[in-house]
KETI-743495 format. One record per residue (C-alpha): residue number from 1; residue in one letter; y, x, z. Coordinates in Angstrom, 3 decimals, always signed. Example, Ala and Ser with C-alpha at 12.3 -4.5 7.8 and 13.67 -1.06 7.14 Angstrom:
% KETI-743495
@n:1, res:a, c2:-4.500, c1:+12.300, c3:+7.800 $
@n:2, res:s, c2:-1.060, c1:+13.670, c3:+7.140 $
This chain:
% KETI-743495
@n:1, res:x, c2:+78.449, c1:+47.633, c3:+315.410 $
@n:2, res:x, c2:+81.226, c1:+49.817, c3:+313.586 $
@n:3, res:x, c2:+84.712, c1:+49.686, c3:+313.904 $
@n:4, res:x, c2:+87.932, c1:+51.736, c3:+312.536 $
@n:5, res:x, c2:+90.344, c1:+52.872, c3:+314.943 $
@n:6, res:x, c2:+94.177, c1:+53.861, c3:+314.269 $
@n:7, res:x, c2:+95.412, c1:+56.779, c3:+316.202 $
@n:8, res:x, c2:+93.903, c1:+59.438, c3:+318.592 $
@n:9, res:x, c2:+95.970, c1:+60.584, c3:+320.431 $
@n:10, res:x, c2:+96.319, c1:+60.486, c3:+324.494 $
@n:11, res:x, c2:+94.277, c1:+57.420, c3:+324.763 $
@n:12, res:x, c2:+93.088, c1:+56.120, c3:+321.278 $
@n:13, res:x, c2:+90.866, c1:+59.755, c3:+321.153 $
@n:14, res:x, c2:+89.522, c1:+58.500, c3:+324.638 $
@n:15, res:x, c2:+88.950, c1:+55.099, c3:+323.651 $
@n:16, res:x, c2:+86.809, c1:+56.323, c3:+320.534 $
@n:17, res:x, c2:+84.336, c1:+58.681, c3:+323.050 $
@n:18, res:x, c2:+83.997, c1:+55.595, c3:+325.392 $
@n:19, res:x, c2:+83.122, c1:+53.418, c3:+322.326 $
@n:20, res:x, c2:+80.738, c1:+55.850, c3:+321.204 $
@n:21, res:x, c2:+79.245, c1:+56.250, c3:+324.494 $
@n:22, res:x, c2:+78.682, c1:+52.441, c3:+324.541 $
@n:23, res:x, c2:+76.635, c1:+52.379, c3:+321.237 $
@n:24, res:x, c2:+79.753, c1:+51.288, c3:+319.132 $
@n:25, res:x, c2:+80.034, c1:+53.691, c3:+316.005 $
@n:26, res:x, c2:+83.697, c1:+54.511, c3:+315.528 $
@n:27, res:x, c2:+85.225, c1:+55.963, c3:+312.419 $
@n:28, res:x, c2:+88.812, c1:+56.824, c3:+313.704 $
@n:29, res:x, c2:+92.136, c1:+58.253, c3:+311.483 $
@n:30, res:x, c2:+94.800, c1:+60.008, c3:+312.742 $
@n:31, res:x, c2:+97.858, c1:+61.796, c3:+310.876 $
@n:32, res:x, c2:+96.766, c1:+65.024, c3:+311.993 $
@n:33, res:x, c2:+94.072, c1:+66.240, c3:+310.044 $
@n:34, res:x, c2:+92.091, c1:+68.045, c3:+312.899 $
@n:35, res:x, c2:+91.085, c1:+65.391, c3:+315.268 $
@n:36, res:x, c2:+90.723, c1:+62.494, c3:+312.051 $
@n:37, res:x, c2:+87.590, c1:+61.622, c3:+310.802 $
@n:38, res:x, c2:+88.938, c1:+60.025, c3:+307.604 $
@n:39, res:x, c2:+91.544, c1:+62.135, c3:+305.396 $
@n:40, res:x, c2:+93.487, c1:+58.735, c3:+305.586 $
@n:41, res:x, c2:+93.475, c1:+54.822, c3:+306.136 $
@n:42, res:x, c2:+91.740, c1:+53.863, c3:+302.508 $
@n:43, res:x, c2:+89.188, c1:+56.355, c3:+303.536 $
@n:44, res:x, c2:+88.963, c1:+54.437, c3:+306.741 $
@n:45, res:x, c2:+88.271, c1:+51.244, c3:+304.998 $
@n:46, res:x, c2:+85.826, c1:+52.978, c3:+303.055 $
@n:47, res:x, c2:+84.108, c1:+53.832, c3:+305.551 $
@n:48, res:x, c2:+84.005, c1:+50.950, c3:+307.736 $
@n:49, res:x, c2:+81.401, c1:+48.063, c3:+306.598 $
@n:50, res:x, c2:+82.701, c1:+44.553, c3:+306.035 $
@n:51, res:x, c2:+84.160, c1:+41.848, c3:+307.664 $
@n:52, res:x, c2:+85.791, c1:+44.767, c3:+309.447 $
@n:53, res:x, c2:+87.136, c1:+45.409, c3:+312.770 $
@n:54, res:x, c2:+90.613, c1:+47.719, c3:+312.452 $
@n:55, res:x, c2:+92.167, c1:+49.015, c3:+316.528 $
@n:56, res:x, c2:+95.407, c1:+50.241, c3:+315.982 $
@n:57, res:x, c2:+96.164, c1:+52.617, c3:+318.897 $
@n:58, res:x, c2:+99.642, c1:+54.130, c3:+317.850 $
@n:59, res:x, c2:+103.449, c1:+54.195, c3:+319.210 $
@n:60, res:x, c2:+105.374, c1:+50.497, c3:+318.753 $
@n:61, res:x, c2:+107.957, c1:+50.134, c3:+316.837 $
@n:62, res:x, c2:+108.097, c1:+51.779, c3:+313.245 $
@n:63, res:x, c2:+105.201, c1:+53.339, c3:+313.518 $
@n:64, res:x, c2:+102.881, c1:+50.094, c3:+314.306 $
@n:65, res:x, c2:+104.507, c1:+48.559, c3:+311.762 $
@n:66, res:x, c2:+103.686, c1:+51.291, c3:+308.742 $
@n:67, res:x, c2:+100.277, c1:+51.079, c3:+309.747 $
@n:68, res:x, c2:+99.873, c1:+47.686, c3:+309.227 $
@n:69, res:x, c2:+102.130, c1:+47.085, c3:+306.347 $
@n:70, res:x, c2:+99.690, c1:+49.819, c3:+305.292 $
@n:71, res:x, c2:+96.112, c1:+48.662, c3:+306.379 $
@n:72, res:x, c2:+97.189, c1:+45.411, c3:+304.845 $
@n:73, res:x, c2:+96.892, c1:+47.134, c3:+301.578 $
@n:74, res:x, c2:+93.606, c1:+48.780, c3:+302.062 $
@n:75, res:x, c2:+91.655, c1:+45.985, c3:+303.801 $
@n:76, res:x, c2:+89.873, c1:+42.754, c3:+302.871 $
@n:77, res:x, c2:+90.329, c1:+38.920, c3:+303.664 $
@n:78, res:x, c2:+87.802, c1:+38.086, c3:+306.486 $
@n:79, res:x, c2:+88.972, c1:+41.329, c3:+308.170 $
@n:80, res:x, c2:+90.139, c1:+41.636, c3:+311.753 $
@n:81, res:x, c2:+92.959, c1:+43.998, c3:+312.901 $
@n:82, res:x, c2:+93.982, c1:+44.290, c3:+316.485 $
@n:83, res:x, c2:+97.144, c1:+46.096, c3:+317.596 $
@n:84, res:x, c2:+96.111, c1:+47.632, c3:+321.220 $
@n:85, res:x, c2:+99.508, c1:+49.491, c3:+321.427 $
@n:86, res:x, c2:+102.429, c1:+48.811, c3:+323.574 $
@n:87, res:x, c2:+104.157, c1:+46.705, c3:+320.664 $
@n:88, res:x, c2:+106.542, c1:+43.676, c3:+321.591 $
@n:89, res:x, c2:+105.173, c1:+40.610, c3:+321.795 $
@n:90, res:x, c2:+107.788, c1:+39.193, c3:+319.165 $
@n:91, res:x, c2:+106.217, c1:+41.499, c3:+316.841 $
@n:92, res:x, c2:+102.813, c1:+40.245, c3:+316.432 $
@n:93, res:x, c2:+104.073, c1:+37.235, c3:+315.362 $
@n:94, res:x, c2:+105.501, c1:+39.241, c3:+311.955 $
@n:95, res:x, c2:+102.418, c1:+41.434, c3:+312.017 $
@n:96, res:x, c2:+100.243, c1:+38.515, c3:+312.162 $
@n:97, res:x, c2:+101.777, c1:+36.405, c3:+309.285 $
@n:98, res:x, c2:+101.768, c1:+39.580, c3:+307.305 $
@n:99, res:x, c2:+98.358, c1:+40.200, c3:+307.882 $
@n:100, res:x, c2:+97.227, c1:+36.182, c3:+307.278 $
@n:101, res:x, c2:+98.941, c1:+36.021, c3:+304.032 $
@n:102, res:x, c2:+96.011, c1:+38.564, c3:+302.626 $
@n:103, res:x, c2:+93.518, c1:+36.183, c3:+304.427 $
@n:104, res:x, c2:+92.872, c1:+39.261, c3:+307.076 $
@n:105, res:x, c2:+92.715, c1:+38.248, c3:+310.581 $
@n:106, res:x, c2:+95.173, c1:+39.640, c3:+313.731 $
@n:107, res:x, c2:+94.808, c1:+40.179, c3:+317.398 $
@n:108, res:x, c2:+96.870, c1:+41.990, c3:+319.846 $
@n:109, res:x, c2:+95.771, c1:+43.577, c3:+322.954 $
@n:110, res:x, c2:+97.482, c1:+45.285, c3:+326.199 $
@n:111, res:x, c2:+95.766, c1:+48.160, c3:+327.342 $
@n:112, res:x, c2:+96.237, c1:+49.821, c3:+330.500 $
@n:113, res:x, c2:+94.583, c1:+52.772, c3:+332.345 $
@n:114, res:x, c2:+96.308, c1:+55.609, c3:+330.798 $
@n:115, res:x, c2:+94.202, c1:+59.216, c3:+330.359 $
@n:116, res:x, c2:+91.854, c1:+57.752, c3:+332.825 $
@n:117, res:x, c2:+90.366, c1:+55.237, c3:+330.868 $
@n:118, res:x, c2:+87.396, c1:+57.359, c3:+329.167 $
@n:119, res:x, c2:+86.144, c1:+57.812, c3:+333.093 $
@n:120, res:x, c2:+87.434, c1:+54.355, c3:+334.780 $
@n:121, res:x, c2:+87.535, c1:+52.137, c3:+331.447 $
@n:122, res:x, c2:+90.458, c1:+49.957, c3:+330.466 $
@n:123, res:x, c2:+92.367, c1:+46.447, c3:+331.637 $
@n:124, res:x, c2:+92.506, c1:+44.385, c3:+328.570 $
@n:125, res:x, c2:+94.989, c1:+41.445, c3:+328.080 $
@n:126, res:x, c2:+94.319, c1:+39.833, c3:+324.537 $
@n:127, res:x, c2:+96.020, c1:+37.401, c3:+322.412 $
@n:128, res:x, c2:+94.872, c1:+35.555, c3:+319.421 $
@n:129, res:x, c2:+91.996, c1:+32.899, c3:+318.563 $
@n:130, res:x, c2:+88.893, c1:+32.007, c3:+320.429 $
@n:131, res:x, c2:+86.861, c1:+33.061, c3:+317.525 $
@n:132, res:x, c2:+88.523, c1:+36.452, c3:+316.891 $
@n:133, res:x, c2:+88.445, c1:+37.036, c3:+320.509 $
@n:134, res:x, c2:+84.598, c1:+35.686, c3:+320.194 $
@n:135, res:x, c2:+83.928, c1:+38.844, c3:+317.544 $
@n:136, res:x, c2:+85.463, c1:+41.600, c3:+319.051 $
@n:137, res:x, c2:+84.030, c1:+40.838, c3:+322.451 $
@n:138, res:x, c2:+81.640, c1:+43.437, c3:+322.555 $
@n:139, res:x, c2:+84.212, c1:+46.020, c3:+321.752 $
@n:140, res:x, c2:+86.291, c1:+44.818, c3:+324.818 $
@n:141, res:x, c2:+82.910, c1:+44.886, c3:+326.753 $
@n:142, res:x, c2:+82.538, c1:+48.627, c3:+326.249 $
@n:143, res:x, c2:+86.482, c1:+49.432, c3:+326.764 $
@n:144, res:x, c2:+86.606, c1:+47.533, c3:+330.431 $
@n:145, res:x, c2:+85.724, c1:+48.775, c3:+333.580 $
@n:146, res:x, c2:+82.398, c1:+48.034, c3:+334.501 $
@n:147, res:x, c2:+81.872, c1:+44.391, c3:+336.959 $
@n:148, res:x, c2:+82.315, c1:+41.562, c3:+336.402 $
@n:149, res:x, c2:+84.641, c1:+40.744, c3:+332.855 $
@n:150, res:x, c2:+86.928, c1:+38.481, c3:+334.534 $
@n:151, res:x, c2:+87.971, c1:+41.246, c3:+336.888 $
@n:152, res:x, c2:+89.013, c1:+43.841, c3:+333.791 $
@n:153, res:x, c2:+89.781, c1:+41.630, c3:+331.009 $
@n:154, res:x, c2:+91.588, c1:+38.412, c3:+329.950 $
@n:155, res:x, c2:+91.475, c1:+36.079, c3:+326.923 $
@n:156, res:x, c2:+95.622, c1:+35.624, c3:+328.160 $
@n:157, res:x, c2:+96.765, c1:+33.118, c3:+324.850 $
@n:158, res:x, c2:+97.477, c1:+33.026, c3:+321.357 $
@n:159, res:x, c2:+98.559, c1:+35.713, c3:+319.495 $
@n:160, res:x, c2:+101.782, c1:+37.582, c3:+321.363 $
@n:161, res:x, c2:+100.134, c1:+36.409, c3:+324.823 $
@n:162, res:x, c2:+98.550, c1:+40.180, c3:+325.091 $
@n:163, res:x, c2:+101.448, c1:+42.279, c3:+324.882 $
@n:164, res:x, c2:+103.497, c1:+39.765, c3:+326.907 $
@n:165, res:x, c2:+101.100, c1:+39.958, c3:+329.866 $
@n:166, res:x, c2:+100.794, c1:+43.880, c3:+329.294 $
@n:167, res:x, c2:+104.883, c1:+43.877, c3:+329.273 $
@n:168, res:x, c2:+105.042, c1:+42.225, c3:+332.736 $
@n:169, res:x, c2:+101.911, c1:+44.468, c3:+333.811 $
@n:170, res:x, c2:+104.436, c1:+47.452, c3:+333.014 $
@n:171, res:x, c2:+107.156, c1:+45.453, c3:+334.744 $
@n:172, res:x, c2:+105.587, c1:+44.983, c3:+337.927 $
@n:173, res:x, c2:+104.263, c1:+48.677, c3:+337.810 $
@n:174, res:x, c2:+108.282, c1:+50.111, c3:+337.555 $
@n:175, res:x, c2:+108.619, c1:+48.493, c3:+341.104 $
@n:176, res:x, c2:+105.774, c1:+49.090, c3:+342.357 $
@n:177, res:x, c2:+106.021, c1:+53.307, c3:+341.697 $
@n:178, res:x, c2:+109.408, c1:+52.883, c3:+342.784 $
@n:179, res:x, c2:+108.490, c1:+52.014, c3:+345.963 $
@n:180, res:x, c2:+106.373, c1:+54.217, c3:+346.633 $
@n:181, res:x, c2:+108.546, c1:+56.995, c3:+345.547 $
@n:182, res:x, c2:+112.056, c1:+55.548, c3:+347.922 $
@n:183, res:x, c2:+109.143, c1:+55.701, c3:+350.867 $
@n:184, res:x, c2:+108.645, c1:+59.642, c3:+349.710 $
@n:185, res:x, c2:+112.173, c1:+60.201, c3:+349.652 $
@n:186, res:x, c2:+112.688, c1:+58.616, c3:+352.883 $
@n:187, res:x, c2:+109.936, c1:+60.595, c3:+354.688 $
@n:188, res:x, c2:+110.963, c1:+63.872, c3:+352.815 $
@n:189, res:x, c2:+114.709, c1:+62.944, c3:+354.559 $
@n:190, res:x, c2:+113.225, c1:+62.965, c3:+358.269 $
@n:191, res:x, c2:+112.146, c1:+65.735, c3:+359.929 $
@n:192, res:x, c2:+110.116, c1:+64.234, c3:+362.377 $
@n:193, res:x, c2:+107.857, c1:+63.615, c3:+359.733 $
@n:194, res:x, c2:+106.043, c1:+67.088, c3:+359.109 $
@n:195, res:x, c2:+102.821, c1:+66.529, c3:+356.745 $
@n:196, res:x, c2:+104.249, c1:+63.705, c3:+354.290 $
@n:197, res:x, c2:+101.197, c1:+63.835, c3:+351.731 $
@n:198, res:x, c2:+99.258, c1:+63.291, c3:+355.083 $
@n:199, res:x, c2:+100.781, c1:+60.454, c3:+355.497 $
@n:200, res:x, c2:+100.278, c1:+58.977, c3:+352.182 $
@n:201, res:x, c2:+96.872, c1:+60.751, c3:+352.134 $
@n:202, res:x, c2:+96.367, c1:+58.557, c3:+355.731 $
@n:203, res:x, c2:+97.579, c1:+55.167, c3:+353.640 $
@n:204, res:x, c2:+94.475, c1:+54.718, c3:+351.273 $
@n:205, res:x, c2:+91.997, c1:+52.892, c3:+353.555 $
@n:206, res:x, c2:+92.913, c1:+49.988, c3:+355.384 $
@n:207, res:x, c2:+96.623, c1:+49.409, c3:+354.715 $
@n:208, res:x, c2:+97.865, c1:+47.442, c3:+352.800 $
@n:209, res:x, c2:+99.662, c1:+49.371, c3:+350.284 $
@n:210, res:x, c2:+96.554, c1:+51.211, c3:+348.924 $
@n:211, res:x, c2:+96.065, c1:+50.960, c3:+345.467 $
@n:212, res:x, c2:+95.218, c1:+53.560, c3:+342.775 $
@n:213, res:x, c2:+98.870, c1:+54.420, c3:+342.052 $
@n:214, res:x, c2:+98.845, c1:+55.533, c3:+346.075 $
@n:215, res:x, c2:+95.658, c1:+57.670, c3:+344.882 $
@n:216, res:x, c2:+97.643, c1:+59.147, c3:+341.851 $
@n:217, res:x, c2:+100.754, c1:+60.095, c3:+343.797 $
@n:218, res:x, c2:+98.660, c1:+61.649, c3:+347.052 $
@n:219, res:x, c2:+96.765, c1:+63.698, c3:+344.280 $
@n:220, res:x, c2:+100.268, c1:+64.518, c3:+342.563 $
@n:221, res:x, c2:+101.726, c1:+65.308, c3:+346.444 $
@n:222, res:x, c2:+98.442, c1:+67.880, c3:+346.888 $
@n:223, res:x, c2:+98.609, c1:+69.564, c3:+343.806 $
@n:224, res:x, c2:+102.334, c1:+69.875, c3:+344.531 $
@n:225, res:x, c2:+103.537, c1:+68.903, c3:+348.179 $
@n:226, res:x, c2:+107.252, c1:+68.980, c3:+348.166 $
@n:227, res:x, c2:+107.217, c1:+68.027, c3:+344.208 $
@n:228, res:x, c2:+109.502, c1:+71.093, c3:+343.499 $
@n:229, res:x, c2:+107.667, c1:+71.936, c3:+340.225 $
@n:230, res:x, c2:+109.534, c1:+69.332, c3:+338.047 $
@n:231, res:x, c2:+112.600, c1:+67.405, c3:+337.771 $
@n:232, res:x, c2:+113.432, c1:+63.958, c3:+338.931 $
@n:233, res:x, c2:+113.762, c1:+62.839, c3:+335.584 $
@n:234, res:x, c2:+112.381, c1:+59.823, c3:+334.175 $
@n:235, res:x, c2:+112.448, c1:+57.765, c3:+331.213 $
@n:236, res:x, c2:+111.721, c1:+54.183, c3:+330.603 $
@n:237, res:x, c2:+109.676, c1:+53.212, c3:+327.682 $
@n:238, res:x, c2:+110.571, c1:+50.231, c3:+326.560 $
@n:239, res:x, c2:+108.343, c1:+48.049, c3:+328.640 $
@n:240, res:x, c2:+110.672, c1:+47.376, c3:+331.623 $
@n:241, res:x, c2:+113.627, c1:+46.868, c3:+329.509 $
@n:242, res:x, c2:+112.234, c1:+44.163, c3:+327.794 $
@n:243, res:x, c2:+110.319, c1:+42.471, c3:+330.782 $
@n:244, res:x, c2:+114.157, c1:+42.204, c3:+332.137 $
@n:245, res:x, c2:+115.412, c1:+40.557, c3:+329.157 $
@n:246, res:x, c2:+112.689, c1:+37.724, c3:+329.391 $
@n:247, res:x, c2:+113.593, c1:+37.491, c3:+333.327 $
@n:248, res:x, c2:+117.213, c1:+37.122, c3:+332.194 $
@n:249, res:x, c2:+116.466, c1:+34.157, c3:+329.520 $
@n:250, res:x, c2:+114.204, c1:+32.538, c3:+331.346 $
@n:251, res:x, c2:+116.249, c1:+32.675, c3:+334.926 $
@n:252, res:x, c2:+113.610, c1:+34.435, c3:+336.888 $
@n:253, res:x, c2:+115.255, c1:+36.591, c3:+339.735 $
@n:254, res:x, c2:+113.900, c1:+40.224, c3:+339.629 $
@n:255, res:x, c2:+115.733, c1:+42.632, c3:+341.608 $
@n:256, res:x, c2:+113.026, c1:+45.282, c3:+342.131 $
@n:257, res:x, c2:+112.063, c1:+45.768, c3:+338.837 $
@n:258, res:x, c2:+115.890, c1:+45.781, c3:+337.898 $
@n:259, res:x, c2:+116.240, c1:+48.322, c3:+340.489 $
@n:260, res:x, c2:+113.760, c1:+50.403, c3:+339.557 $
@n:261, res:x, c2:+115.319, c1:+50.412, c3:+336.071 $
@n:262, res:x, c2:+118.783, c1:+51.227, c3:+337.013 $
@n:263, res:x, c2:+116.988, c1:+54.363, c3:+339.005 $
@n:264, res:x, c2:+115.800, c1:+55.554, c3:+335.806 $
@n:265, res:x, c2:+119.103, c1:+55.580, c3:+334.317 $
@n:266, res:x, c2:+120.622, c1:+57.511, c3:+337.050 $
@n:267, res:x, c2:+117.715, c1:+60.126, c3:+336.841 $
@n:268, res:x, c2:+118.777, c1:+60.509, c3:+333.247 $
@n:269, res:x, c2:+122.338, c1:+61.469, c3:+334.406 $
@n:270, res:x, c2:+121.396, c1:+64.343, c3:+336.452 $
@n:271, res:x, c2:+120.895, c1:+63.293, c3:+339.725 $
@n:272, res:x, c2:+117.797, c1:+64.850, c3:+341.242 $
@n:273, res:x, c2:+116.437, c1:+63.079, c3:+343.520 $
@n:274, res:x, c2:+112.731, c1:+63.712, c3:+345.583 $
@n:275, res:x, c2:+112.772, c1:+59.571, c3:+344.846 $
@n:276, res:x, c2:+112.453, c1:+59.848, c3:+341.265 $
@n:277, res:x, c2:+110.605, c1:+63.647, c3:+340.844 $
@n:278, res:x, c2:+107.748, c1:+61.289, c3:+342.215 $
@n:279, res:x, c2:+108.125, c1:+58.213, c3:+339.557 $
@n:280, res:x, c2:+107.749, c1:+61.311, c3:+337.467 $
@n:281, res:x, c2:+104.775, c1:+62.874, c3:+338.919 $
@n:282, res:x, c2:+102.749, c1:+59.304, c3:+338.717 $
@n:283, res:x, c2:+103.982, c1:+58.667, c3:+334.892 $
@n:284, res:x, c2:+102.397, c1:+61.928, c3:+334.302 $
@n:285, res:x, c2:+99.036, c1:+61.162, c3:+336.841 $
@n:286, res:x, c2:+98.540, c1:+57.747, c3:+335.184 $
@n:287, res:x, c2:+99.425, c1:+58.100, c3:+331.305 $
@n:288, res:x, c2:+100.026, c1:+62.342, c3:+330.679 $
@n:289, res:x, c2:+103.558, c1:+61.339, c3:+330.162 $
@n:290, res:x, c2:+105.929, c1:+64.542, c3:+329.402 $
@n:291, res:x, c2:+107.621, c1:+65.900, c3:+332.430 $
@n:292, res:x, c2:+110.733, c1:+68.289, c3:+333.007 $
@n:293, res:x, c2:+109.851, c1:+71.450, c3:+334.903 $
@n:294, res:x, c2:+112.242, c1:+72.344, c3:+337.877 $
């Protein structure tokens, strides 16, 4: 099998090595010139045998939507493209009937594991048709985590049923890392605590709040115990927001996630608290997200 794959940065450059390692040949194009195997996207379709499999891996917004506005020039009818980027879910539905108009086929996918993913694999949430989902099956097989498929991946709905699922995924993770971060604070605040990254350290077997974020943040607490090396400053990218919106116009109460939101803005406004220098430290654990040294 051979597919193309958009972007290589943080994750897509990953996601082509774990490919590869699988037995999938990958032909990947990036902007810059030094990490692209293709001078650009018309070389990618050249390269690429058809009925082709595209991955775009690339920022949402703009960005996503040059690509395909430009891989819809390039490629053929029969064609499959499949946005694995953080896009909103309302945008697939343009992408898609962009796409379908040249007769070329459109997934979407939410992807989550951050810089880990090469090692651990990725959690896949997919939207689009059986048969689409039916072909690019064996590229999902070599992206998840190994086990059982059901336990790493998720044929979630039509097309914009992906992203939605990966949108609530990133919901449920703001609250969850804030959490975690208010119980670091909190411990920090007491003196009668005196080894907090013991404590969390102490919290990975048998309670239950383990979970691999708890393993990010006691390796972020041993590399740096008191967090002083960076700033509690945090931004939110995009995710979050719009997960609120849809809780909003659908009426579904979510204080912690709104919480967890309105922390982020208050990070942003210099406030520095030991709360949200370790929502910072797990953003940059998890996904190599950019942090502000103290």
């Amino acid at each position: 099998m051979h597919i193309g794959l958009v972007g290589l940065g943080r994750m897509g450059n990953n996601m082509r090595a774990r490919l590869r390692n699988a037995g999938i040949e990958v032909t990947g194009y990036d902007a810059n010139p030094a990490v692209s195997d293709v001078p650009d996207l018309a070389g990618l379709a050249a390269a690429v045998p058809g009925p082709r499999i595209i991955w775009v891996m690339v920022p949402h917004g703009k960005i996503t939507d040059d690509v395909i506005t430009d891989l819809a020039g390039v490629l053929d009818a029969g064609d499959l493209v499949i946005d694995g980027g953080n896009s909103k879910w309302l945008d697939d539905e343009i992408h898609g009937k962009q796409l379908s108009e040249r007769g070329i086929h459109y997934m979407d996918a939410g992807v989550s594991g951050g810089v880990w993913g090469l090692e651990n694999g990725y959690g896949l949430m997919v939207g689009g048709s059986d048969e689409d989902v039916e072909r690019a099956l064996p590229v999902f097989d070599a992206l998840r985590p190994a086990g059982p498929r059901e336990e790493g991946f998720v044929h979630a709905g039509p097309t914009g049923a992906g992203h939605y699922a990966k949108m609530v995924h990133n919901g449920i993770e703001y609250a969850i890392m804030q959490a975690y971060a208010e119980g670091f604070e909190l411990l920090e605040a007491k003196s009668l605590v005196e080894d907090v990254p013991g404590v969390f350290t102490a919290w990975q077997r048998g309670t239950v709040v383990r979970s691999w974020l708890l393993e990010l943040l006691v390796r972020a607490l041993h590399e740096d115990p008191k967090l002083d090396e960076l700033e509690g400053y945090v931004e939110d990218s995009g995710e979050g927001r719009w997960t609120l919106e849809e809780a909003i116009e659908n009426a579904v109460p979510m204080p912690a996630l709104s919480a967890s939101i309105f922390a982020r803005f208050v990070s942003r406004q210099g406030e520095d608290s030991p709360a949200m220098k370790a929502v910072a430290a797990l953003r940059n654990q998890f996904g190599g997200h950019a942090i502000k040294k103290a």
